[in-house]
C-alpha positions as a Python dict, from the first residue, in 0.01 Angstrom:
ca = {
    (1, 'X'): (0, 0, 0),
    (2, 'X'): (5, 329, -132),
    (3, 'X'): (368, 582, -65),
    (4, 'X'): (293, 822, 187),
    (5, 'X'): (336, 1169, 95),
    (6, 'X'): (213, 1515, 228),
    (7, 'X'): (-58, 1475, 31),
    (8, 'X'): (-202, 1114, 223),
    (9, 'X'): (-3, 1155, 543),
    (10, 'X'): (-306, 1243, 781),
    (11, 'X'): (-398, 904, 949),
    (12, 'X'): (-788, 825, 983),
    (13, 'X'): (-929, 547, 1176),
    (14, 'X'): (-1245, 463, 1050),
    (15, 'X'): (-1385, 302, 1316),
    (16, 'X'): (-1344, 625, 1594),
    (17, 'X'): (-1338, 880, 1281),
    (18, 'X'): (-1650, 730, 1097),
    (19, 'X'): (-1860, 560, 1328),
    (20, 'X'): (-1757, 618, 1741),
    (21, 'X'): (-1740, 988, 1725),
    (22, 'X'): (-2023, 1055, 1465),
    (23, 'X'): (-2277, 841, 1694),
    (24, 'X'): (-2141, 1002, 1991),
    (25, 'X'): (-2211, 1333, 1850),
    (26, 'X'): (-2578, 1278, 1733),
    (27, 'X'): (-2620, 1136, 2066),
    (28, 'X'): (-2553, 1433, 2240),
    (29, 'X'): (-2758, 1643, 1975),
    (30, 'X'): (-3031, 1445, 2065),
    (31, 'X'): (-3007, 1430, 2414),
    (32, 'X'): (-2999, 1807, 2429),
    (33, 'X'): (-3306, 1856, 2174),
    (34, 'X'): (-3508, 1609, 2400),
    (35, 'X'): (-3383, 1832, 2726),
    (36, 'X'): (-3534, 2142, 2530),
    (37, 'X'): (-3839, 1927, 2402),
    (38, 'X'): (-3920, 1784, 2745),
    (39, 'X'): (-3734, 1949, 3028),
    (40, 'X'): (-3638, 1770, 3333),
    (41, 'X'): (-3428, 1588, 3540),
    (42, 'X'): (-3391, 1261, 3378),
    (43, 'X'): (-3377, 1395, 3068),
    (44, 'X'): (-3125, 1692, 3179),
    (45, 'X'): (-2903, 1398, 3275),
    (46, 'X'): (-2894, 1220, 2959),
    (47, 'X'): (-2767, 1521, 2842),
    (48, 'X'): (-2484, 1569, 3090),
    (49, 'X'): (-2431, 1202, 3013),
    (50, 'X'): (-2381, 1249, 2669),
    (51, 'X'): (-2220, 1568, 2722),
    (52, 'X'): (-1938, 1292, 2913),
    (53, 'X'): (-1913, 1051, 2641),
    (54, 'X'): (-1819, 1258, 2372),
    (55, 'X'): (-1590, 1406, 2553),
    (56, 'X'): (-1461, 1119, 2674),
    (57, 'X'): (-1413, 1013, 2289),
    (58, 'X'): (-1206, 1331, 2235),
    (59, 'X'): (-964, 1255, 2487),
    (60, 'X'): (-900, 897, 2425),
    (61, 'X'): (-819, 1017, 2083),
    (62, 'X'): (-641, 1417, 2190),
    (63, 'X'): (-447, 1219, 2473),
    (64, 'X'): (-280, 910, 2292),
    (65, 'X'): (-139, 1192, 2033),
    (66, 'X'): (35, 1395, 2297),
    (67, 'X'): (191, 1060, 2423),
    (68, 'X'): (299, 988, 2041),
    (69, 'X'): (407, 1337, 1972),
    (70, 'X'): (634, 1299, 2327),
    (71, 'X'): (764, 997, 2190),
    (72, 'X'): (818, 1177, 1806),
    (73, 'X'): (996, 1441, 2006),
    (74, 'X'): (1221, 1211, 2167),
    (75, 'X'): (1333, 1022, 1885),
    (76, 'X'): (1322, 1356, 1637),
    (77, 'X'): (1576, 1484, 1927),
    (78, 'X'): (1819, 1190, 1922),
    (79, 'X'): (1848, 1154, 1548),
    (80, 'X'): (1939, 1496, 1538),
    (81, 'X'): (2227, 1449, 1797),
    (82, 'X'): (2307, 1116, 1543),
    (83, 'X'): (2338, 1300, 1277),
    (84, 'X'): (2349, 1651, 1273),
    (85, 'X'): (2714, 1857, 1370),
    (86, 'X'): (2738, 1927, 1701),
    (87, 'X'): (2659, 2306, 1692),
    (88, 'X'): (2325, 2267, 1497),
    (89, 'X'): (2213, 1943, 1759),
    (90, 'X'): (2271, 2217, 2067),
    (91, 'X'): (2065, 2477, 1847),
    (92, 'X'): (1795, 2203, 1753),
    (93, 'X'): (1694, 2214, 2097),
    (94, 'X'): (1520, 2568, 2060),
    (95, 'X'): (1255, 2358, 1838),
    (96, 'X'): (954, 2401, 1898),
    (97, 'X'): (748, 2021, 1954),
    (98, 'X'): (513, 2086, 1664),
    (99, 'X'): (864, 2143, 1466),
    (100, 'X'): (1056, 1816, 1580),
    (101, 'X'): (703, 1614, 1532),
    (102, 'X'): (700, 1726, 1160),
    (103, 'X'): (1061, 1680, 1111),
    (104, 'X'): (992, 1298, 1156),
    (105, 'X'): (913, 1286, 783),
    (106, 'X'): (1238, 1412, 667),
    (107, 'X'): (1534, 1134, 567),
    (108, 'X'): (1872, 1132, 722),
    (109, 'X'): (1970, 1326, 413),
    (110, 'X'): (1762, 1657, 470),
    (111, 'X'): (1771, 1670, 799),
    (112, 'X'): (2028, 1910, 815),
    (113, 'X'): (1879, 2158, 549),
    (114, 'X'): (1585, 2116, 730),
    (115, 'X'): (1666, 2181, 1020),
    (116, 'X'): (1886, 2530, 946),
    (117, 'X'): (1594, 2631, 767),
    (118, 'X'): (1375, 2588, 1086),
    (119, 'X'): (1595, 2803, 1277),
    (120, 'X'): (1694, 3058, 1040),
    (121, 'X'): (1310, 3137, 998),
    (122, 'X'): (1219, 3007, 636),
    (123, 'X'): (1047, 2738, 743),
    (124, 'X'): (862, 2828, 1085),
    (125, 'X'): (503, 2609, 1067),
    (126, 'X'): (503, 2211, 1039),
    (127, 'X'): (288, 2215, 750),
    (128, 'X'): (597, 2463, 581),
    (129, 'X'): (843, 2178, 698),
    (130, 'X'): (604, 1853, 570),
    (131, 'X'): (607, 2038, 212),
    (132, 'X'): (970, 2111, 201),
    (133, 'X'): (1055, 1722, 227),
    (134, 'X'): (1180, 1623, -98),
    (135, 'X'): (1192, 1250, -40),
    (136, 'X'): (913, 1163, 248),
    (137, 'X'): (983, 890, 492),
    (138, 'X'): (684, 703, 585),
    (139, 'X'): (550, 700, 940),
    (140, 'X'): (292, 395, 927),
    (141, 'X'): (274, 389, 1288),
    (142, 'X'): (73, 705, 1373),
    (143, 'X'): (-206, 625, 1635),
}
């Protein structure tokens, strides 16, 4: 298996990415050019139908990363109390989630540079914090 760096970190599933969401999406387009091709009810319904699905598909996949970014957050937040001085844990809590969730790449050992350059304003966006990381720690487990 192949290091994970900034450059390979974003996670696709094949199956949703490549085939579930694609099919889902030229559903739809079809359903709504055979609405416009042949209005009417049963057709206007396959469209609302398909409408449903994909957005259905976006969910599943939107809603299971909020619930992994909560859980990110929660263990981003207690490894900082682990390991960082007691002054810079209180002031880690004024991350923002999009912060803490990016800080999960960082090792023990730059945590703490990391983390005073977050709140001195240096480093403000996650994608600022993922290419500061000198040494990346892997996070295989991404939904």
């Amino acid at each position: 298996m192949t290091p994970q760096t900034f450059a390979n970190h974003t996670r696709w599933h094949p199956p949703f990415h490549f085939f579930i969401m694609p099919v889902l999406l030229i559903n739809f387009i079809w359903s709504v050019v055979d609405l416009f091709m042949q209005p009417g009810w049963n057709t206007g319904r396959w469209a609302v139908l398909s409408l449903a699905l994909l957005m259905l598909g976006l969910f599943v996949r939107t809603n299971a990363l909020k619930v992994q970014d909560r859980v990110i957050r929660l263990e981003e937040t207690l490894r900082c109390q682990r390991l960082l001085s007691p002054a810079l844990a209180q002031q880690s809590s004024a991350l923002r989630p999009g912060q803490l969730v990016a800080l999960r790449f960082a090792p023990d050992e730059e945590l703490e540079g990391l983390v005073s350059g977050v709140l001195t304003g240096a480093l403000t966006k996650p994608v600022e914090i993922k290419r500061a990381i000198k040494n990346w720690r892997a996070d295989t487990f991404r939904v």
